[in-house]
Backbone as XML, in Angstrom:
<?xml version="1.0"?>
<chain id="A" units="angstrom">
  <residue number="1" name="UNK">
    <atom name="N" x="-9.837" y="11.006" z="-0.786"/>
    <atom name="CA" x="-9.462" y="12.159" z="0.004"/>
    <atom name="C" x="-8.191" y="12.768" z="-0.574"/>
  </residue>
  <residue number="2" name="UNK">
    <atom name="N" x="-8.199" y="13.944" z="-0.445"/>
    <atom name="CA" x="-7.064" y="14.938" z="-1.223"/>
    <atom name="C" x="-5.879" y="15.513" z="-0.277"/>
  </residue>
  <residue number="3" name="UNK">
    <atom name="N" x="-6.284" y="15.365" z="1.439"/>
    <atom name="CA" x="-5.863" y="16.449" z="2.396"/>
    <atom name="C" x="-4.898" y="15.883" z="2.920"/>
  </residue>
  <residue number="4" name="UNK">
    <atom name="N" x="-5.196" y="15.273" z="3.923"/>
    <atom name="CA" x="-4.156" y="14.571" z="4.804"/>
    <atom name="C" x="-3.390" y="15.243" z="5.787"/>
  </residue>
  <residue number="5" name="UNK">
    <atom name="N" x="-2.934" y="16.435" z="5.982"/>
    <atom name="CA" x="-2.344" y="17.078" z="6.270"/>
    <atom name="C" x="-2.912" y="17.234" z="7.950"/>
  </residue>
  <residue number="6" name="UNK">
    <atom name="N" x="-3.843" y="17.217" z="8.593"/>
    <atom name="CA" x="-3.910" y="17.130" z="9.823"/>
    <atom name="C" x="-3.133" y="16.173" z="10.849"/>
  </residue>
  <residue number="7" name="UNK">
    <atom name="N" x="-3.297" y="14.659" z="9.706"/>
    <atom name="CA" x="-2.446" y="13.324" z="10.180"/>
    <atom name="C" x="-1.139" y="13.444" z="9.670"/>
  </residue>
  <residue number="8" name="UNK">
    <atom name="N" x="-0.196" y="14.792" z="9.096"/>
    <atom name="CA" x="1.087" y="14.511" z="9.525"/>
    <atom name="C" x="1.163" y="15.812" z="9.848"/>
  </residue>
  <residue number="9" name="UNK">
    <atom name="N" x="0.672" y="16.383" z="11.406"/>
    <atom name="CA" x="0.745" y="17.574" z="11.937"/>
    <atom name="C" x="0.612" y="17.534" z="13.251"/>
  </residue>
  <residue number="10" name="UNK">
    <atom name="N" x="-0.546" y="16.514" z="13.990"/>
    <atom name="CA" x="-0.515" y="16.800" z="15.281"/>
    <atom name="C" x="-1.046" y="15.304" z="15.721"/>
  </residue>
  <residue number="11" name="UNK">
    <atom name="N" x="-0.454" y="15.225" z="16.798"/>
    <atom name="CA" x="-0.061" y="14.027" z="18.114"/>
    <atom name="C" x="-1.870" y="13.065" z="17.845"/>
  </residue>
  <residue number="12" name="UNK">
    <atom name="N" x="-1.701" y="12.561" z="17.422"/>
    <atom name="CA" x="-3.248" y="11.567" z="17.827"/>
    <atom name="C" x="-3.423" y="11.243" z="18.970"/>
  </residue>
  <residue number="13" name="UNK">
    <atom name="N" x="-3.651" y="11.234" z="19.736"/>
    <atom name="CA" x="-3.552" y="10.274" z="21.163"/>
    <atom name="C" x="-5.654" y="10.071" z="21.854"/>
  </residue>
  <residue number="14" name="UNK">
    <atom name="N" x="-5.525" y="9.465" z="22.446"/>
    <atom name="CA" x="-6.730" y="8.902" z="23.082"/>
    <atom name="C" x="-6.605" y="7.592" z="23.846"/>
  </residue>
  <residue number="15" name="UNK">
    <atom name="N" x="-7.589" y="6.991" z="24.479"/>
    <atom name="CA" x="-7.835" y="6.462" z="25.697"/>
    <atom name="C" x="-7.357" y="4.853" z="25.525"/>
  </residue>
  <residue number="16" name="UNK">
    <atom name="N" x="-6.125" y="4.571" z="25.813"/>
    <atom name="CA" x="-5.774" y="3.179" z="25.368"/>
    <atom name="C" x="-6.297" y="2.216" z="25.547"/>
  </residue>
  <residue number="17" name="UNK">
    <atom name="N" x="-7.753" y="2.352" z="25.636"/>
    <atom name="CA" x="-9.264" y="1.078" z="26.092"/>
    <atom name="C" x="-9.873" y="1.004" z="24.357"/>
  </residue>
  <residue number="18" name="UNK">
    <atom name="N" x="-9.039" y="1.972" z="23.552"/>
    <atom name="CA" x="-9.489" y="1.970" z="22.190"/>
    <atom name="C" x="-9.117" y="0.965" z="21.267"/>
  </residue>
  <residue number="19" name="UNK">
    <atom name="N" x="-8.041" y="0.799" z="21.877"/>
    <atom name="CA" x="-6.727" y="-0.335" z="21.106"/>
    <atom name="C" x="-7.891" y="-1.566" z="21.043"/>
  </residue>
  <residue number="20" name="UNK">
    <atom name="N" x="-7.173" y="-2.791" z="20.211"/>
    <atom name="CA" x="-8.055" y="-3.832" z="19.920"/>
    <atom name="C" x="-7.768" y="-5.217" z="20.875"/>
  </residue>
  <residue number="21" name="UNK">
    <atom name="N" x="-7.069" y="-4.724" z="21.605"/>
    <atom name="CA" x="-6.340" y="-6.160" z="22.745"/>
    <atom name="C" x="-7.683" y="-5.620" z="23.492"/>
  </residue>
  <residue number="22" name="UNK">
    <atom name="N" x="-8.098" y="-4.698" z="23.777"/>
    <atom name="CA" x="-9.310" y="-4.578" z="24.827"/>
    <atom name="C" x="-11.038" y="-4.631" z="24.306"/>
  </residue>
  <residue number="23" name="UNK">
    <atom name="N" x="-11.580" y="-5.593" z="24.838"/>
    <atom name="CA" x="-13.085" y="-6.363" z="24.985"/>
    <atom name="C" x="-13.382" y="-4.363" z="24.232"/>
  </residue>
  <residue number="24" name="UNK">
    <atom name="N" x="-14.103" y="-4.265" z="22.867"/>
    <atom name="CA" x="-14.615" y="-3.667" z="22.534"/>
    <atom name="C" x="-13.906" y="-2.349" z="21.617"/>
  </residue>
  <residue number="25" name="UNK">
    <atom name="N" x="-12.736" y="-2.108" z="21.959"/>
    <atom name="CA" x="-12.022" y="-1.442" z="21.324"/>
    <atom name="C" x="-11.314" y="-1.779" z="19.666"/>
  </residue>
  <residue number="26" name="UNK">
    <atom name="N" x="-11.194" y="-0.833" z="19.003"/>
    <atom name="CA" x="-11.072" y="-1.413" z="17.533"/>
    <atom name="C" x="-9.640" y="-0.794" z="16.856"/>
  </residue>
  <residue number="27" name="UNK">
    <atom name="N" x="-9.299" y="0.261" z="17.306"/>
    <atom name="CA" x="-7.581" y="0.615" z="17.053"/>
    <atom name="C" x="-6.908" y="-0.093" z="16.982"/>
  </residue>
  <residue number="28" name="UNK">
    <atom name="N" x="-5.866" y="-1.184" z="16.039"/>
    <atom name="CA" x="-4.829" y="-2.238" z="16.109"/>
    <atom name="C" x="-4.150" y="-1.772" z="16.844"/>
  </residue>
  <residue number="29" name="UNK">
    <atom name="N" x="-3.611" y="-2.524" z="17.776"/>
    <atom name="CA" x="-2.532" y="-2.027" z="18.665"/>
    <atom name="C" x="-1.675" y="-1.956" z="18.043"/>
  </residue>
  <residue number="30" name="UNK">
    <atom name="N" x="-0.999" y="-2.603" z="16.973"/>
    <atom name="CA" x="0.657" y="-2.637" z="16.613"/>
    <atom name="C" x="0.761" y="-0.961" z="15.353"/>
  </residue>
  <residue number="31" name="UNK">
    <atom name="N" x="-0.391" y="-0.022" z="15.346"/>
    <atom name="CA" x="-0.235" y="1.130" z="14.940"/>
    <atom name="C" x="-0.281" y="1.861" z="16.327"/>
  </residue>
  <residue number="32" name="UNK">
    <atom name="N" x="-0.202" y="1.318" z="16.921"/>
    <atom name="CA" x="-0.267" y="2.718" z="18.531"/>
    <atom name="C" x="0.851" y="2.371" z="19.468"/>
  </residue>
  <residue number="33" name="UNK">
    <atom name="N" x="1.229" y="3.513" z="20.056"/>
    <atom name="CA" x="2.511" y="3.321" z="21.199"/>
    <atom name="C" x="1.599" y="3.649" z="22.489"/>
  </residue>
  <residue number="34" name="UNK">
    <atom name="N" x="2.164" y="3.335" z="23.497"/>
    <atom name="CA" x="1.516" y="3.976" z="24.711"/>
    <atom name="C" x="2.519" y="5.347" z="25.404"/>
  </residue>
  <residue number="35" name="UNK">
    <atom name="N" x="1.222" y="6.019" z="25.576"/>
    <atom name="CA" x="1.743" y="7.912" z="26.306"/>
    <atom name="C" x="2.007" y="7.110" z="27.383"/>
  </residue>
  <residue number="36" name="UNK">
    <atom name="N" x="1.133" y="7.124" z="27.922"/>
    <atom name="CA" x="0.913" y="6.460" z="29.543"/>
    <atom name="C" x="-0.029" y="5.810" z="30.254"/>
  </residue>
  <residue number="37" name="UNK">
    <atom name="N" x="-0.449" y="5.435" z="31.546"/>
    <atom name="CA" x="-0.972" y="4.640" z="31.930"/>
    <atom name="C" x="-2.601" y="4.596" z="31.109"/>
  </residue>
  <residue number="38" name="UNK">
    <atom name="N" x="-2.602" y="5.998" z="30.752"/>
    <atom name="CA" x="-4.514" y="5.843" z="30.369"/>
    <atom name="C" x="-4.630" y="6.384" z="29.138"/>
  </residue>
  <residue number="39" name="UNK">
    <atom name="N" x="-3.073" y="6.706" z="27.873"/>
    <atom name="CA" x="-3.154" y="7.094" z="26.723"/>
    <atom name="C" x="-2.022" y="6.434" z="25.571"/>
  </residue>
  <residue number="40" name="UNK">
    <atom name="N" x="-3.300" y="6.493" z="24.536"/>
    <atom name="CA" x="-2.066" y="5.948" z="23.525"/>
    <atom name="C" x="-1.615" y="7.146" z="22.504"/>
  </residue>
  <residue number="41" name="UNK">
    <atom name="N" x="-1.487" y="6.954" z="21.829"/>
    <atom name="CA" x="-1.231" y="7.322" z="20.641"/>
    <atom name="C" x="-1.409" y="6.249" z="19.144"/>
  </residue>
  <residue number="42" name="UNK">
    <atom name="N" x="-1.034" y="7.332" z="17.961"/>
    <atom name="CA" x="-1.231" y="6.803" z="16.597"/>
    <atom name="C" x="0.222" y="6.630" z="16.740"/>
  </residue>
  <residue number="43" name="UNK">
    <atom name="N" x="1.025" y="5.439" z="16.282"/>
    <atom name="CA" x="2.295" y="5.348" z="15.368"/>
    <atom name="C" x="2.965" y="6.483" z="14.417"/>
  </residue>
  <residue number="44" name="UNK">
    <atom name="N" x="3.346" y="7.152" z="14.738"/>
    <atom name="CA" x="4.493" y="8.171" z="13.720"/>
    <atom name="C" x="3.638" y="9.522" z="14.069"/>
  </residue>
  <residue number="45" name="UNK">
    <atom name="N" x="2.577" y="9.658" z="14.906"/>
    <atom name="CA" x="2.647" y="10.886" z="15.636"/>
    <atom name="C" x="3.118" y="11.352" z="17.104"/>
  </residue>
  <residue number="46" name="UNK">
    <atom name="N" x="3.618" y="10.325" z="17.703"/>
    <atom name="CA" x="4.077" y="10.551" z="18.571"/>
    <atom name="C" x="6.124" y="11.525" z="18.952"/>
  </residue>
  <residue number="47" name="UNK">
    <atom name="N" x="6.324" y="11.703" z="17.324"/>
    <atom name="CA" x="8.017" y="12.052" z="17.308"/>
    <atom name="C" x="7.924" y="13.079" z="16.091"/>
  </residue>
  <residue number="48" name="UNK">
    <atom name="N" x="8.476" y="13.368" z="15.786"/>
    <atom name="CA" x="8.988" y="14.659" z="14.701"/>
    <atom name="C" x="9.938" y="13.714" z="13.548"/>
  </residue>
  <residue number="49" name="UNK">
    <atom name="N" x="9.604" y="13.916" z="12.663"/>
    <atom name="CA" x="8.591" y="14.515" z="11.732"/>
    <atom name="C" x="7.270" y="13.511" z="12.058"/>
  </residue>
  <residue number="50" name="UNK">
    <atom name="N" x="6.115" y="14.139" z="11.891"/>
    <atom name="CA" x="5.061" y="14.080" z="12.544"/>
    <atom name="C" x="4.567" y="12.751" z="11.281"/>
  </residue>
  <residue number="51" name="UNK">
    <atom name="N" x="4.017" y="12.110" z="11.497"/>
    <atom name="CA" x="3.252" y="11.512" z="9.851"/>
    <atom name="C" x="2.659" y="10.018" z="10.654"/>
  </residue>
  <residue number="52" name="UNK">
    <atom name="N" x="1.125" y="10.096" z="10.317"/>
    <atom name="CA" x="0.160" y="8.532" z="11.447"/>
    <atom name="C" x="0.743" y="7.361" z="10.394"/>
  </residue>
  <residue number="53" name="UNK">
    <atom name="N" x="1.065" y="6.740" z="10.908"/>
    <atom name="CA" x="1.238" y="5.514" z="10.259"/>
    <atom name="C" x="0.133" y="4.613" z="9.259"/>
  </residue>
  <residue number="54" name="UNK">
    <atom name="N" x="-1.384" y="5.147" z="9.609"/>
    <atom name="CA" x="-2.004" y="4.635" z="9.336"/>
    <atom name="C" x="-2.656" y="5.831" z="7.767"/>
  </residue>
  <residue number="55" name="UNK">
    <atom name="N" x="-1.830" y="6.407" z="7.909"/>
    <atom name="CA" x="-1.674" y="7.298" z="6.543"/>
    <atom name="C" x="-1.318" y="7.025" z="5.138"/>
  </residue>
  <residue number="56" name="UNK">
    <atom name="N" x="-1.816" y="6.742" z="4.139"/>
    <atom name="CA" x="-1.058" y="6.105" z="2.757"/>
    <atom name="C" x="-1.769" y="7.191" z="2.031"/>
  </residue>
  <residue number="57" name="UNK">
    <atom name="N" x="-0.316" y="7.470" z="1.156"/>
    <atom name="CA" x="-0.484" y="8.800" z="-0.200"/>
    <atom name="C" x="0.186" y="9.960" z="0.496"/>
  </residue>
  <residue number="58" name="UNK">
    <atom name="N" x="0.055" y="10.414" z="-0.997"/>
    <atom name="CA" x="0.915" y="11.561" z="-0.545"/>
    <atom name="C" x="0.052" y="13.388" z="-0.079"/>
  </residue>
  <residue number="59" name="UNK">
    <atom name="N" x="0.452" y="13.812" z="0.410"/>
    <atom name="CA" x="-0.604" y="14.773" z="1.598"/>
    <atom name="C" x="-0.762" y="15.856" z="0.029"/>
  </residue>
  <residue number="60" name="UNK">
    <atom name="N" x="-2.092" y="16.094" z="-0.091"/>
    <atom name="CA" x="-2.471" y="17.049" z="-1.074"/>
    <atom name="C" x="-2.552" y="16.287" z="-1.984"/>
  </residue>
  <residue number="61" name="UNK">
    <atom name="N" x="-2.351" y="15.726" z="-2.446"/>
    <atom name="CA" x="-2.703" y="14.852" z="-3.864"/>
    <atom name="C" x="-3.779" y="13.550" z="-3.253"/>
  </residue>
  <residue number="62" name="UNK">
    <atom name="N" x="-3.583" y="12.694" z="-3.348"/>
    <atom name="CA" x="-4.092" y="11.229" z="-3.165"/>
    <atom name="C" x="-3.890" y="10.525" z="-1.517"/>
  </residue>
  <residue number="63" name="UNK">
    <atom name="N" x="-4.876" y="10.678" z="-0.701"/>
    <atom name="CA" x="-4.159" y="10.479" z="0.991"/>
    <atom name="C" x="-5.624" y="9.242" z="0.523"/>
  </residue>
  <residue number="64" name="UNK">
    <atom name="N" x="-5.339" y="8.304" z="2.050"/>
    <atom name="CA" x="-6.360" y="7.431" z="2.934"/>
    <atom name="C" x="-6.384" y="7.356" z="4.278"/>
  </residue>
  <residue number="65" name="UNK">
    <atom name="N" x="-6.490" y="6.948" z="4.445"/>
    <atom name="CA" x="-6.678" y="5.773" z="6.318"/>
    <atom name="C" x="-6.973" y="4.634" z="5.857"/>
  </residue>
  <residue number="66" name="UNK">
    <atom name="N" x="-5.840" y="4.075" z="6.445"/>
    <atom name="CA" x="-5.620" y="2.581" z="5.965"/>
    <atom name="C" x="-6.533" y="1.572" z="7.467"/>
  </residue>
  <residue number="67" name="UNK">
    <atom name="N" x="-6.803" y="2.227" z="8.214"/>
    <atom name="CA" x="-8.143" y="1.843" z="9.355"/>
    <atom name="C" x="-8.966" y="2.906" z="9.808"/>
  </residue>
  <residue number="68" name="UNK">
    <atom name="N" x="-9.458" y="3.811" z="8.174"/>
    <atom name="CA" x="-10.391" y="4.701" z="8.561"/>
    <atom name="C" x="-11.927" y="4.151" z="9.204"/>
  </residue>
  <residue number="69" name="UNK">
    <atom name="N" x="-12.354" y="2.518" z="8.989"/>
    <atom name="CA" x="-13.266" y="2.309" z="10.126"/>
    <atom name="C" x="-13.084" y="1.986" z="11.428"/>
  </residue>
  <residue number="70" name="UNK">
    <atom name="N" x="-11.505" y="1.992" z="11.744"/>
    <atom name="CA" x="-11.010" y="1.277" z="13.392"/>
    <atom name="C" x="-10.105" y="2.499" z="13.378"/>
  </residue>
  <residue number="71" name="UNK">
    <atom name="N" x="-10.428" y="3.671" z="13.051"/>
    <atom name="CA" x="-9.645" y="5.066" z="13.519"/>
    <atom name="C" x="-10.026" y="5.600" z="15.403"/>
  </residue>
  <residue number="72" name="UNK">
    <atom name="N" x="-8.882" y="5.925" z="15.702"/>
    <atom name="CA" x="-9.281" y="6.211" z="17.380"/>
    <atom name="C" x="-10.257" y="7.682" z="17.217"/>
  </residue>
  <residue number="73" name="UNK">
    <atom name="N" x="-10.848" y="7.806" z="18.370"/>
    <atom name="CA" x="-11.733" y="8.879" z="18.854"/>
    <atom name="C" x="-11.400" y="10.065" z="18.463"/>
  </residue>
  <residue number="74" name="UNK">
    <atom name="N" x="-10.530" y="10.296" z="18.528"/>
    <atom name="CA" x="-9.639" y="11.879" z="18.138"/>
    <atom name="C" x="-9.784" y="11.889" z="16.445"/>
  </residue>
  <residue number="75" name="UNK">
    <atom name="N" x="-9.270" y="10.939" z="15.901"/>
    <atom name="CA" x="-9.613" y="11.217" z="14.371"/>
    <atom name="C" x="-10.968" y="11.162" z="13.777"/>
  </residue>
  <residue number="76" name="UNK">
    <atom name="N" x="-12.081" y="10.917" z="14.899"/>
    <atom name="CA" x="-13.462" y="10.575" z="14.720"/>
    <atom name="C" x="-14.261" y="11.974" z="14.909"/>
  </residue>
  <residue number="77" name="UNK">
    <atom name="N" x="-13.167" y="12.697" z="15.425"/>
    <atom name="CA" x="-13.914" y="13.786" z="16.233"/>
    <atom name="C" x="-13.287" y="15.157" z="15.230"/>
  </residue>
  <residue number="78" name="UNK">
    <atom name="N" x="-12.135" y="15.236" z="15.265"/>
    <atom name="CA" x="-11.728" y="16.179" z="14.151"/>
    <atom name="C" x="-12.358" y="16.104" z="12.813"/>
  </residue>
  <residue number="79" name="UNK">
    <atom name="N" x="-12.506" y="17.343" z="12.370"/>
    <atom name="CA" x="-13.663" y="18.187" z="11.546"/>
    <atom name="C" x="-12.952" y="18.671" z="10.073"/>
  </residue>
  <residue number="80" name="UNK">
    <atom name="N" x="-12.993" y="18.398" z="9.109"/>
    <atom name="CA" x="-12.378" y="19.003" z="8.228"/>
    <atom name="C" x="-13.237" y="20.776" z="8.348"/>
  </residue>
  <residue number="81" name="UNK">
    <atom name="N" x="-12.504" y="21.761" z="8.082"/>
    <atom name="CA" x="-13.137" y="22.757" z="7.961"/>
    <atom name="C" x="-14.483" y="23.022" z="7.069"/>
  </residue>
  <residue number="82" name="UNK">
    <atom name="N" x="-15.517" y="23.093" z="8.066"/>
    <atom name="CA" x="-16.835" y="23.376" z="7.318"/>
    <atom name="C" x="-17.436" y="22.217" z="7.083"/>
  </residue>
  <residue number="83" name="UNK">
    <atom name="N" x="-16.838" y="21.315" z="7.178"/>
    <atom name="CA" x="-17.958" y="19.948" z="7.570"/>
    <atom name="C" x="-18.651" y="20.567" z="8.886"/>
  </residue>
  <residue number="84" name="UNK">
    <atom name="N" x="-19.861" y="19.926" z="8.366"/>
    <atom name="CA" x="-20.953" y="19.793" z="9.567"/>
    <atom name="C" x="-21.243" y="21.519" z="9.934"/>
  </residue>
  <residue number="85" name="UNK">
    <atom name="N" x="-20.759" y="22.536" z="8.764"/>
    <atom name="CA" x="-20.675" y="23.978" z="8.782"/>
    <atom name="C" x="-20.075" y="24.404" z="9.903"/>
  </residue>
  <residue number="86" name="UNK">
    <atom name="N" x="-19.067" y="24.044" z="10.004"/>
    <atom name="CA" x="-18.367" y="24.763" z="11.207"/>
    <atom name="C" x="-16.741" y="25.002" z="10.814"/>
  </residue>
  <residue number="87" name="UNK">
    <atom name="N" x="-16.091" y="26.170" z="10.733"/>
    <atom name="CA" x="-14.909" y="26.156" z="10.201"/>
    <atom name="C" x="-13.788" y="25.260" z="11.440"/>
  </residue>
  <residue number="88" name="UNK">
    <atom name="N" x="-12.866" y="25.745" z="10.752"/>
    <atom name="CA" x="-11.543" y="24.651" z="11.966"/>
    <atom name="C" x="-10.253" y="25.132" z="11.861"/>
  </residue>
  <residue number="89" name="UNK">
    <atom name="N" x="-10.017" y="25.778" z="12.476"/>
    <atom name="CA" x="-8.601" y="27.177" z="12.579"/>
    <atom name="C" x="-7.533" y="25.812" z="12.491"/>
  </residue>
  <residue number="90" name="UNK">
    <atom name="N" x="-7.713" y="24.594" z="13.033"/>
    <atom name="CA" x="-6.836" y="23.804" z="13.068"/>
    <atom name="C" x="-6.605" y="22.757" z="11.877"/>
  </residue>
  <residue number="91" name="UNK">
    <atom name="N" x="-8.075" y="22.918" z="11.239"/>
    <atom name="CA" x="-7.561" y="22.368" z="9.630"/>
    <atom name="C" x="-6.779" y="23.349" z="8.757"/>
  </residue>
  <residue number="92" name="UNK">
    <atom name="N" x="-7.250" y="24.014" z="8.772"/>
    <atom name="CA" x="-6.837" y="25.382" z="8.093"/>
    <atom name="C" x="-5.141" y="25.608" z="8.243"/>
  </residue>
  <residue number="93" name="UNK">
    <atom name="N" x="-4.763" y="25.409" z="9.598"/>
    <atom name="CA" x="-3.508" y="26.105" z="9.941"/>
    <atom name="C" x="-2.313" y="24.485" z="9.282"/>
  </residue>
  <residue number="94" name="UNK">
    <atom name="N" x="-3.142" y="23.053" z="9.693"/>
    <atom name="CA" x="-2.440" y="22.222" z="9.000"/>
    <atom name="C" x="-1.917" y="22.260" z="7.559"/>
  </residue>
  <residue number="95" name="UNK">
    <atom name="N" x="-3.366" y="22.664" z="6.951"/>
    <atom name="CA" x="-3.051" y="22.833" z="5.053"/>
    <atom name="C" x="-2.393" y="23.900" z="4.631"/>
  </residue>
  <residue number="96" name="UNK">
    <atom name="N" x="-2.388" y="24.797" z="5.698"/>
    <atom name="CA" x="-1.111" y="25.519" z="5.365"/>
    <atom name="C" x="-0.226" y="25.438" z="5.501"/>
  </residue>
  <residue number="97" name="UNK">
    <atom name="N" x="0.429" y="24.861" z="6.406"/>
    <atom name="CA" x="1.730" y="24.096" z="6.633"/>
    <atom name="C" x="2.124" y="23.425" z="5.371"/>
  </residue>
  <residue number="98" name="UNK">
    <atom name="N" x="1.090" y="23.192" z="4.725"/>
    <atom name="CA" x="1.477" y="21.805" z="3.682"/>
    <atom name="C" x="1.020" y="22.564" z="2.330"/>
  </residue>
  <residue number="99" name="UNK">
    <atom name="N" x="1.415" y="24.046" z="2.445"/>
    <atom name="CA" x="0.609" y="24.607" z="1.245"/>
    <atom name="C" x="-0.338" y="24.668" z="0.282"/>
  </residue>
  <residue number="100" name="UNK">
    <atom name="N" x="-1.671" y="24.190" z="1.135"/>
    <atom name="CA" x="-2.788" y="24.022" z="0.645"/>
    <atom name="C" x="-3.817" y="25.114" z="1.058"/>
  </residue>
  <residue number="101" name="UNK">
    <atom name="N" x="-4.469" y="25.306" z="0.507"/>
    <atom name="CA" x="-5.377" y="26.455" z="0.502"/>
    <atom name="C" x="-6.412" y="26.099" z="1.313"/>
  </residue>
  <residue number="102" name="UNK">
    <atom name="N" x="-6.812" y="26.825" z="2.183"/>
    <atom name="CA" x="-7.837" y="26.527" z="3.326"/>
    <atom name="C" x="-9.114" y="26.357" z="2.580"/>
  </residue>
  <residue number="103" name="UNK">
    <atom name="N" x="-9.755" y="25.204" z="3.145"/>
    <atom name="CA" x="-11.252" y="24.755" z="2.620"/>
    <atom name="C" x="-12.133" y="26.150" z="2.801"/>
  </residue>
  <residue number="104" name="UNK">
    <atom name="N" x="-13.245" y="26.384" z="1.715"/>
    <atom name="CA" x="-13.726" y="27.159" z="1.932"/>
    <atom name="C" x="-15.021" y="27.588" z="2.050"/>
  </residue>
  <residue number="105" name="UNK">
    <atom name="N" x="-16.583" y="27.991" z="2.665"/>
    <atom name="CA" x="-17.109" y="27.811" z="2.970"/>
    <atom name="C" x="-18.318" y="27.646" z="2.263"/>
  </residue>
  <residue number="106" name="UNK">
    <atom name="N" x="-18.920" y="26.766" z="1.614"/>
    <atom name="CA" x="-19.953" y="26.814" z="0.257"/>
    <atom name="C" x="-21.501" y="26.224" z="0.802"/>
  </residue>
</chain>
């Protein structure tokens, strides 16, 4: 992966039944903080400067997910632009932040 830039831009959060202390859930807990009673978060998106902990490389060149198969719901669900043919004002507006040129539609 080349992008990265969504995971150091905006808040991860989802249903803290995701975490791995709970019967079925697969998120490590010691990458997540808790929002509150019924949300967590990713590690290093919860504060400014924004960046998931579970992020390695550098954004635009060489990125991963270092638990891209135990990634929470929210990163399961976000779309790179034009996957699955559907654009994403919110990929788009990340890679620009990070001066990358918006994916484009082929």
């Amino acid at each position: 992966m080349r992008c990265g830039a969504c995971c150091a831009l905006y808040r991860v959060s989802f249903d803290c039944r995701e975490t791995d202390d709970i019967a079925g859930g697969v998120v490590p807990l010691h990458m997540t903080v808790k929002v509150n009673g019924t949300l967590s978060a990713m590690r290093g998106t919860e504060k400014r400067p924004i960046r998931c902990q579970a992020l390695s490389g550098q954004i635009g060149r060489m990125v991963g997910c270092v638990i891209y198969d135990r990634r929470p719901s929210a990163c399961r669900a976000f779309l790179m632009a034009w996957e699955n043919d559907r654009g994403n004002a919110n990929c788009d507006r990340a890679r620009a932040l990070y001066g990358l040129m918006p994916i484009s539609h082929f």
